[in-house]
C-alpha positions as CSV (number, residue, x, y, z in Angstrom):
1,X,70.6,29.6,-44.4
2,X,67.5,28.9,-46.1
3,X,68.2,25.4,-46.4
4,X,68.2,24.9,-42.8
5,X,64.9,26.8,-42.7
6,X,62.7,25.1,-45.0
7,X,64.1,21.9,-43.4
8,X,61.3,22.4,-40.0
9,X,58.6,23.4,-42.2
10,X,58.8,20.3,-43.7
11,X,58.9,18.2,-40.9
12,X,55.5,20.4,-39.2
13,X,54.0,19.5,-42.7
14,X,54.3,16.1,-42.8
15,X,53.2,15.3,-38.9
16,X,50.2,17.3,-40.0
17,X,49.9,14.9,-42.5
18,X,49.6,11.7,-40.9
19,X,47.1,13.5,-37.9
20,X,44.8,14.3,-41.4
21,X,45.1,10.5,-42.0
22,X,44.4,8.9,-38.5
23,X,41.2,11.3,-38.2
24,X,39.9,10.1,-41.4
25,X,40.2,6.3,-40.8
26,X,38.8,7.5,-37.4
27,X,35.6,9.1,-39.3
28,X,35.5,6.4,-41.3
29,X,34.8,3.6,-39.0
30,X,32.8,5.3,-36.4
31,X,29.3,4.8,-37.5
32,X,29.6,1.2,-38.0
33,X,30.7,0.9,-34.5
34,X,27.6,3.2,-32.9
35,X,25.3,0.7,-34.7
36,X,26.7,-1.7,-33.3
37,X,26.4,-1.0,-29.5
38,X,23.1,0.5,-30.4
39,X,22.1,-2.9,-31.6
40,X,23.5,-4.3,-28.6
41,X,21.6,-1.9,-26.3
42,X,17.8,-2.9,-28.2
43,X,15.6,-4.9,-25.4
44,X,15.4,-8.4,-26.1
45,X,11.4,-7.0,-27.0
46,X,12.7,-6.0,-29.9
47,X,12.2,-7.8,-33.7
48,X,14.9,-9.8,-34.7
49,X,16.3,-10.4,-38.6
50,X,12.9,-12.6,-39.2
51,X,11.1,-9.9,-38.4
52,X,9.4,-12.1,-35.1
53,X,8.8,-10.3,-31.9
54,X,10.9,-11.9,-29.6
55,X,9.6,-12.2,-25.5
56,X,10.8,-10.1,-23.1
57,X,10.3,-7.1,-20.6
58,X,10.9,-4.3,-23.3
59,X,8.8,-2.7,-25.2
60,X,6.6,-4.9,-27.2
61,X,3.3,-4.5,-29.6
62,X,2.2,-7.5,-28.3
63,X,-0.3,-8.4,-25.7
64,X,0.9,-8.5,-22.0
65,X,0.5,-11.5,-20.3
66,X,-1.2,-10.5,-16.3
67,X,-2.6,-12.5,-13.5
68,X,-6.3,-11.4,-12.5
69,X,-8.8,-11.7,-9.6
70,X,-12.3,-10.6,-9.6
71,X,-13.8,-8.3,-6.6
72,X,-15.9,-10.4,-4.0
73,X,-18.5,-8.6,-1.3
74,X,-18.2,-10.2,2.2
75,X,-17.5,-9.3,6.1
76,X,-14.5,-7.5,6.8
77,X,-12.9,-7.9,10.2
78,X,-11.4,-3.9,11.7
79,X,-8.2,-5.4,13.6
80,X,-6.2,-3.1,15.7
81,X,-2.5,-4.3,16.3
82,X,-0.8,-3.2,19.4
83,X,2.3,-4.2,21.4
84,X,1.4,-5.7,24.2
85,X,3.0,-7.2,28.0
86,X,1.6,-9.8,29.7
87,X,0.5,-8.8,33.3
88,X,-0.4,-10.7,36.0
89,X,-3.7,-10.3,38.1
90,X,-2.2,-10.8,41.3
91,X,1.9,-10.7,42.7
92,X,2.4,-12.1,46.1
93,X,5.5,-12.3,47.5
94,X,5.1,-15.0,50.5
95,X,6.8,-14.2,53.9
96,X,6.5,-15.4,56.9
97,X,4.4,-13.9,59.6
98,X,6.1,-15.1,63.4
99,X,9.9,-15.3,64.0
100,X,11.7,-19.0,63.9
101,X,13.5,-21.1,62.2
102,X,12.3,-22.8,58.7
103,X,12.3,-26.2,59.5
104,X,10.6,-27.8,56.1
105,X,9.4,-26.7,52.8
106,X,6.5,-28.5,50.9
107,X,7.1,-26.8,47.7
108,X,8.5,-27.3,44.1
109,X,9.6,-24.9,42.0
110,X,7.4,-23.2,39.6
111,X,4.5,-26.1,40.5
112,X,1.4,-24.5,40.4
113,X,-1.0,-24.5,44.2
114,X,-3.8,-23.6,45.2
115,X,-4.7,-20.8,48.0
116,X,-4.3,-22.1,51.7
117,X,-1.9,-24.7,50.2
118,X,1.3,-25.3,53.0
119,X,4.3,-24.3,51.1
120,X,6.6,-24.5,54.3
121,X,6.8,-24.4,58.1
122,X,8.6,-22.9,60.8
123,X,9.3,-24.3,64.6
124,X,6.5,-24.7,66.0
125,X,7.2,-25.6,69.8
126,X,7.5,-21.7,70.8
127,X,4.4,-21.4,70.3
128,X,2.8,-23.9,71.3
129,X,4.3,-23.1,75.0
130,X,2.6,-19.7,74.6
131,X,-0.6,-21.4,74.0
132,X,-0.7,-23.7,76.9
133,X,0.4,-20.9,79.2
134,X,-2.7,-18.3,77.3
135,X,-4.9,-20.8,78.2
136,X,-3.9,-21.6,81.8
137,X,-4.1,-18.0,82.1
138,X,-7.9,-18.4,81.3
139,X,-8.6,-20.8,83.2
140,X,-7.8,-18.8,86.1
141,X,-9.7,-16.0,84.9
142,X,-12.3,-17.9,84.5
143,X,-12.6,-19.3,87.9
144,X,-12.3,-16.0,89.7
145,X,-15.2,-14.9,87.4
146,X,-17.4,-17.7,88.5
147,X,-16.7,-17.1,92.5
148,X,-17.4,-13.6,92.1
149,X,-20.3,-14.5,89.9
150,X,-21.7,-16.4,93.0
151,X,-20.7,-13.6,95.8
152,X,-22.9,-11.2,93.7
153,X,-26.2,-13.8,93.6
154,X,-25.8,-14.4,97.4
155,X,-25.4,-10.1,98.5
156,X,-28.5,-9.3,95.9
157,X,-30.6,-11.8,97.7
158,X,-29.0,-10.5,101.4
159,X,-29.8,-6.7,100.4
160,X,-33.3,-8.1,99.4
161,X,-33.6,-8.6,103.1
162,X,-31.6,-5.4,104.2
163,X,-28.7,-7.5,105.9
164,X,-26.3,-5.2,103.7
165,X,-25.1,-2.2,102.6
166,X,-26.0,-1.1,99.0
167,X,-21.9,-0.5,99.0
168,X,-21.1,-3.9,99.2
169,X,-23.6,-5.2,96.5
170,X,-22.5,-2.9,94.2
171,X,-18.5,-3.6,95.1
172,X,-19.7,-7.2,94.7
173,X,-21.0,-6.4,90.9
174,X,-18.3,-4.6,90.4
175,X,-15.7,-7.4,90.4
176,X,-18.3,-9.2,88.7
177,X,-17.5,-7.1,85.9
178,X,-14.0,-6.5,85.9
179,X,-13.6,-10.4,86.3
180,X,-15.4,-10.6,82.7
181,X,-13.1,-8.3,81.2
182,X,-9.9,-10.2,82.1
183,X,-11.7,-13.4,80.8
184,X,-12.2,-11.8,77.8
185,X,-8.3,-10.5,77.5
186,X,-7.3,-13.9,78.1
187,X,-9.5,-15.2,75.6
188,X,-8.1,-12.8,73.0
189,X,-4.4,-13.8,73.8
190,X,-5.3,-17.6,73.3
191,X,-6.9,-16.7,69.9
192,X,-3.0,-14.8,69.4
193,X,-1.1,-17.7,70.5
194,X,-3.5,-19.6,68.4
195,X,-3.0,-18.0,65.4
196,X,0.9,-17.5,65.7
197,X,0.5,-21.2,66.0
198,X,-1.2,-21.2,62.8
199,X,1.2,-18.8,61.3
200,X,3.8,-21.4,61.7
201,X,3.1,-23.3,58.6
202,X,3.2,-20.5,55.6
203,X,0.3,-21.4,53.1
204,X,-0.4,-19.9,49.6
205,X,-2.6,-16.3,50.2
206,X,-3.6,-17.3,46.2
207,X,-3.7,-19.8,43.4
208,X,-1.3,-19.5,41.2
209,X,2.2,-20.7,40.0
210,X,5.3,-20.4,42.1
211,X,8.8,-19.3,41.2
212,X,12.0,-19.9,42.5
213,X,12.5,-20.4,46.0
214,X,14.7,-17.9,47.8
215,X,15.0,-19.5,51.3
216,X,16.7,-22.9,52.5
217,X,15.4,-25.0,55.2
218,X,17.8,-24.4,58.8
219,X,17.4,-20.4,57.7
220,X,16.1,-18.3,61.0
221,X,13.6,-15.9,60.0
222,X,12.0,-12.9,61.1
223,X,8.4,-11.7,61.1
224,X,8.1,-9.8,57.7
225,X,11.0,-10.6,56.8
226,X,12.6,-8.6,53.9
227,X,13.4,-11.6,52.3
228,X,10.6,-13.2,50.4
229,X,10.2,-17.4,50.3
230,X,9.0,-17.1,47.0
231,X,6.7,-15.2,44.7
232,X,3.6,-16.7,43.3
233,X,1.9,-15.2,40.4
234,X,-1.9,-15.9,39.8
235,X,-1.8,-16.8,35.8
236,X,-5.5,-18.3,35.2
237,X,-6.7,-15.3,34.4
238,X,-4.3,-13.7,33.2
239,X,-4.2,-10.0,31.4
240,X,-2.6,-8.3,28.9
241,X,-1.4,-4.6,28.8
242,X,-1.3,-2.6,25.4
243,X,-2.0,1.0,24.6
244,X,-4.1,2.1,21.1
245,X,-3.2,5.6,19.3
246,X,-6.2,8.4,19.6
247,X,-6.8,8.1,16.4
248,X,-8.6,4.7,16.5
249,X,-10.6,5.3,19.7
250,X,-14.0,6.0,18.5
251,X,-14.6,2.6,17.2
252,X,-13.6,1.1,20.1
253,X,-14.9,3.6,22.9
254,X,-18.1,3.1,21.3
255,X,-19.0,-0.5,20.9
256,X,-17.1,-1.0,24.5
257,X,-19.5,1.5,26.3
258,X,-22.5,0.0,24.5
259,X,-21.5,-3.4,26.2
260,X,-20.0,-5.2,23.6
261,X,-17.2,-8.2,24.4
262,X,-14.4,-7.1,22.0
263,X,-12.5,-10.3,21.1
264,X,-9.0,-9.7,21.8
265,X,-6.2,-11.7,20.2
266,X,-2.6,-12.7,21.6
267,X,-0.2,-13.9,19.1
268,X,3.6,-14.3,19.4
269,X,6.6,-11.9,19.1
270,X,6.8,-12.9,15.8
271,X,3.3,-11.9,15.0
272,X,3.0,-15.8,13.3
273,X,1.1,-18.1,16.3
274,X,-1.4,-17.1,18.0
275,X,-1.6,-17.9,22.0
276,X,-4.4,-16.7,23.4
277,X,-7.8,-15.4,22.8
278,X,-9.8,-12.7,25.4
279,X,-12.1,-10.1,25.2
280,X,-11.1,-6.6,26.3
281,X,-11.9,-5.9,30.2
282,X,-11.1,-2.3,31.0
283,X,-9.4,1.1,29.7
284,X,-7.1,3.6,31.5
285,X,-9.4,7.4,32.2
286,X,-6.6,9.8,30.5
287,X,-4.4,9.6,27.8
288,X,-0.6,10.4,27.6
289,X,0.5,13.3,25.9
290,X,3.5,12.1,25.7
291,X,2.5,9.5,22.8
292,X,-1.1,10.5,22.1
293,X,-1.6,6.6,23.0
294,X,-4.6,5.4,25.9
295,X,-4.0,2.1,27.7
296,X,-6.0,-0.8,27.7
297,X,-6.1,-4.3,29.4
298,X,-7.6,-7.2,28.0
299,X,-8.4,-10.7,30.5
300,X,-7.2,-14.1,29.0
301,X,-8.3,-17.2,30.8
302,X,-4.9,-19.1,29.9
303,X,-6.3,-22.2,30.6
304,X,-3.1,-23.8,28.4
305,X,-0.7,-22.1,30.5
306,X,0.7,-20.3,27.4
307,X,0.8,-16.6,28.7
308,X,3.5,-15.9,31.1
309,X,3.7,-12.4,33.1
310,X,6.2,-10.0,31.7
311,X,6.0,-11.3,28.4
312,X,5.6,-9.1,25.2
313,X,3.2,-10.3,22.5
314,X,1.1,-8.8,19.8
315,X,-2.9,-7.7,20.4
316,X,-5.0,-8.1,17.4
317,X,-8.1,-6.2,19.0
318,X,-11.6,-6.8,16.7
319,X,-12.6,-3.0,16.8
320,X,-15.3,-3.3,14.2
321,X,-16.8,-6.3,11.2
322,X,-18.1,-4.4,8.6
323,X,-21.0,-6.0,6.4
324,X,-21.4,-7.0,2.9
325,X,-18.5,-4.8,1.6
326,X,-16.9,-4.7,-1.5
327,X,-13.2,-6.6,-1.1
328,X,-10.5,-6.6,-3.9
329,X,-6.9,-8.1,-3.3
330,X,-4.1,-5.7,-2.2
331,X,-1.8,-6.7,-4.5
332,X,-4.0,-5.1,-7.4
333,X,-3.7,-1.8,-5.8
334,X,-1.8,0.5,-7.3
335,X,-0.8,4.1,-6.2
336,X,0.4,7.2,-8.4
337,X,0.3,10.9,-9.2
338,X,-3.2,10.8,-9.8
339,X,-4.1,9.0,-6.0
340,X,-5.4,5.3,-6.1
341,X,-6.1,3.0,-8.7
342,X,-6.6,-0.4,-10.1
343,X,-5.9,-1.9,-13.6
344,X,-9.6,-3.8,-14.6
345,X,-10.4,-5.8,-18.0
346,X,-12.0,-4.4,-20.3
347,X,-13.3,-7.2,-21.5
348,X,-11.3,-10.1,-22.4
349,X,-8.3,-8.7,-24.0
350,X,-7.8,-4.7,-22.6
351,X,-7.4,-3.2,-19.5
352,X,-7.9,0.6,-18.5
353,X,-7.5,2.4,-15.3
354,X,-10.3,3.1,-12.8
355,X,-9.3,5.6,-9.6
356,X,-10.5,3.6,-6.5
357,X,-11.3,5.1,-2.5
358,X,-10.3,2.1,0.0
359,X,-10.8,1.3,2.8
360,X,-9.6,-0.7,5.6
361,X,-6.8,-3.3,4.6
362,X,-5.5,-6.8,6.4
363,X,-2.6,-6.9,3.7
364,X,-4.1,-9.6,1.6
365,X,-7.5,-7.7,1.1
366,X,-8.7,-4.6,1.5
367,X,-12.0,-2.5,1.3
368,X,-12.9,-0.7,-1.5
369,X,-15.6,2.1,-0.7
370,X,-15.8,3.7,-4.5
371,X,-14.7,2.5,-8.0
372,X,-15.3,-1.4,-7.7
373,X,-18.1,-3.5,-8.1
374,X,-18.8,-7.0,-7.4
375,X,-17.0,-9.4,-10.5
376,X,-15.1,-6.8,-11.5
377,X,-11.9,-8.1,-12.5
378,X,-8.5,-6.5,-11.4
379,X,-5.0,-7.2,-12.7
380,X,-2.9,-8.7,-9.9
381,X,0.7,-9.6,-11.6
382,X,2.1,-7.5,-14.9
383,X,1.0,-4.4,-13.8
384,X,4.4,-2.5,-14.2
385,X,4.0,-3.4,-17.9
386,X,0.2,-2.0,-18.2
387,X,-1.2,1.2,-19.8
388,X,-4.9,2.4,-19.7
389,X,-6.4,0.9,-22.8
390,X,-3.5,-2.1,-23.7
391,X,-3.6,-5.3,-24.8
392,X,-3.5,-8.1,-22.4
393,X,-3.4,-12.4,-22.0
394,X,-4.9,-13.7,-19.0
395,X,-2.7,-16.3,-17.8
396,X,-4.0,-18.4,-14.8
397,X,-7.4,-16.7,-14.7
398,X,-8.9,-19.2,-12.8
399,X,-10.9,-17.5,-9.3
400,X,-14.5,-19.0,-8.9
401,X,-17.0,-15.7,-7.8
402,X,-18.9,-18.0,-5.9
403,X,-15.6,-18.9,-3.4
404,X,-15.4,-16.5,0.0
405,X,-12.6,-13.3,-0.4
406,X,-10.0,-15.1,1.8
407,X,-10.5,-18.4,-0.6
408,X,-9.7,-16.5,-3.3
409,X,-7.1,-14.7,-2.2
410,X,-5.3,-18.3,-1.1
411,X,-6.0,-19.6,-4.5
412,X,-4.7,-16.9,-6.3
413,X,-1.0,-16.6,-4.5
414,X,-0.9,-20.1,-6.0
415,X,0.2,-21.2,-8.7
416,X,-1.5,-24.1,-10.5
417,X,-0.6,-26.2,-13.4
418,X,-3.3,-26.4,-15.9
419,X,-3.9,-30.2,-17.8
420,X,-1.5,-28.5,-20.9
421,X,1.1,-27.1,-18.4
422,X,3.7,-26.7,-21.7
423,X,1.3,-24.3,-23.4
424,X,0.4,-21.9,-20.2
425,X,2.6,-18.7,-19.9
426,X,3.9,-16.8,-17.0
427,X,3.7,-13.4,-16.2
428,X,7.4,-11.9,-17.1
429,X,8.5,-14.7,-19.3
């Protein structure tokens, strides 16, 4: 019985044996591999056996290599962008004006004419049958008119010598005058027959560019006709529709009312050609609640054809220049906790940080009210690396202060060997 016993106990003592053992080994080896992985996990920034500081991103006591530009003063242009449809001065749609059938068409499609040009005509035997019979009908007027005309100079001279009644010559004048009136009625329907004549061959009301016909020739018509020949569209001039936010109206309300031509640009969809260039021509006299927005129109003269009505393209409008401003790049700009700032050497090998108030930008420059002054020189590229006070390389430090801003600017996006192109280094190597 107590063999049987002591024969468990044995067995719990000896697995609690080997579980001892495995933990051991387990503590044993354990903070050779944390080293490992922790030496795995040191930035490449890091010294190596030699003891050399190796490149990188990390961490490093060494000097940071940065791109820098130096502050320029200049003209700034104040552009307002807006999304804007091209419009069209005038819309005609050309129908006819008598009844008949469309017996030729003079037109091409989407040709451009001029106003009083034929585009088509209608039958015209109709009415030139009601002309010829308007003007018999005046013929006969007119005679009647002329016999009465001469029956009223021979009763004034007979009542001169009392052989008539004052009736008869004023019967006699009478008829005069009623004879003048049906000349004149007559008159009026030639100039109708005349001008239904005229009517017959459907010219252009404007100049402008003509669209699709919408009629065949052997089609009868009908005065006013629903159905519209075609539509021309005048498109030299041409104008452009687009609506600017409240915000930005003072500048522009203000040089506008003072007389000012404000250049207004038309690029593209794609914001990358421009098409056209006008000057703003009017405003709307309320603005939307709706969108807070008030519209504008601005007149193109098109003369290369490359507006087209209905179409959507962007307005650069030049609210404002403003002169002989300070101008630093945009991509030196920085932004924290702290508000705006800019890294600027300190020197030749330090940088600090000075808090900036901007201005307008264009998204290559933009203007710099407080905190910059002309030559001072601003890191562009290794900023994320930067501290107020650290050590810095300039690498490709090559902007010339007497250049314009937007030279600058163009010469510092790219990158330019120098003669020893195997010794220069590059920001983030």
């Amino acid at each position: 019985m107590q063999s049987s016993v002591s024969r468990p106990s044995r067995r719990w003592l000896f697995g609690l044996l080997i579980l001892l053992i495995i933990g051991a080994v387990c503590w044993h080896f354990w903070p050779s591999g944390a080293h490992q992985k922790v030496a795995q996990a040191k930035p490449a920034g890091h010294a190596g056996k030699s003891g050399m500081m190796r490149p990188g991103f990390g961490a490093s006591s060494g000097p940071v290599p940065v791109r820098v530009a130096a502050a320029t003063v200049g003209d700034f242009p104040v552009y307002y962008k807006a999304l804007g449809t091209v419009t069209a001065l005038n819309t005609v749609n050309v129908r006819t004006q008598v009844a008949g059938q469309l017996v030729k068409i003079n037109f091409q499609e989407g040709q451009m004419v001029k106003a009083g040009d034929v585009l088509a005509e209608i039958d015209p035997r109709n009415y030139q049958s009601a002309l010829l019979q308007a003007q018999g009908t005046l013929l006969q007027s007119q005679a009647q008119l002329k016999n009465a005309q001469v029956d009223l100079q021979r009763y004034r001279g007979l009542f001169a010598e009392d052989s008539i009644a004052k009736q008869t010559l004023d019967t006699a004048e009478a008829l005069v005058q009623q004879y003048q009136g049906t000349v004149k009625t007559n008159q009026g329907a030639v100039e109708t027959a005349k001008l239904n004549l005229d009517f017959t061959k459907i010219r252009a009301p404007i100049a402008g560019r003509l669209g699709l016909r919408q009629l065949d020739v052997g089609n009868l018509l009908a005065a006013n006709d629903s159905q519209a020949l075609v539509v021309i569209t005048q498109t030299q001039p041409i104008s452009v529709a687009f609506t600017l936010p409240e915000n930005n109206l003072d500048t522009v309300l203000t040089r506008f009312h003072s007389g000012a031509k404000l250049p207004a640009e038309a690029w593209d969809r794609g914001d990358v050609k421009q098409q056209a260039r006008g000057v703003l021509q009017s405003l709307d006299n309320q603005i939307d609640i709706t969108t807070g927005t008030l519209k504008f129109k601005a007149l193109y003269e098109n003369r290369e054809q490359a507006l087209f009505p209905n179409q959507f393209v962007n307005v650069h409008l030049l609210a404002d220049t403003l002169k002989n401003v300070v101008l630093a790049p945009s991509a030196a700009i920085q932004f924290g906790n702290d508000g705006t700032f800019v890294y600027v050497m300190d020197g030749d090998k330090k940088v600090k940080i000075r808090p900036l108030k901007v201005g307008a930008s264009d998204g290559n420059l933009t203007v710099i009210k407080e905190g910059l002054a002309v030559g001072d020189r601003v890191v562009l590229e290794g900023t994320d690396r930067l501290k107020d006070g650290g050590d810095v390389e300039v690498v490709n430090d090559s902007q010339d202060l007497s250049k314009a801003p937007s030279e600058q600017l163009k010469e510092g996006s790219t990158s330019k060997a120098p003669a020893e192109a195997g010794k220069a280094k590059k920001v983030g190597a």
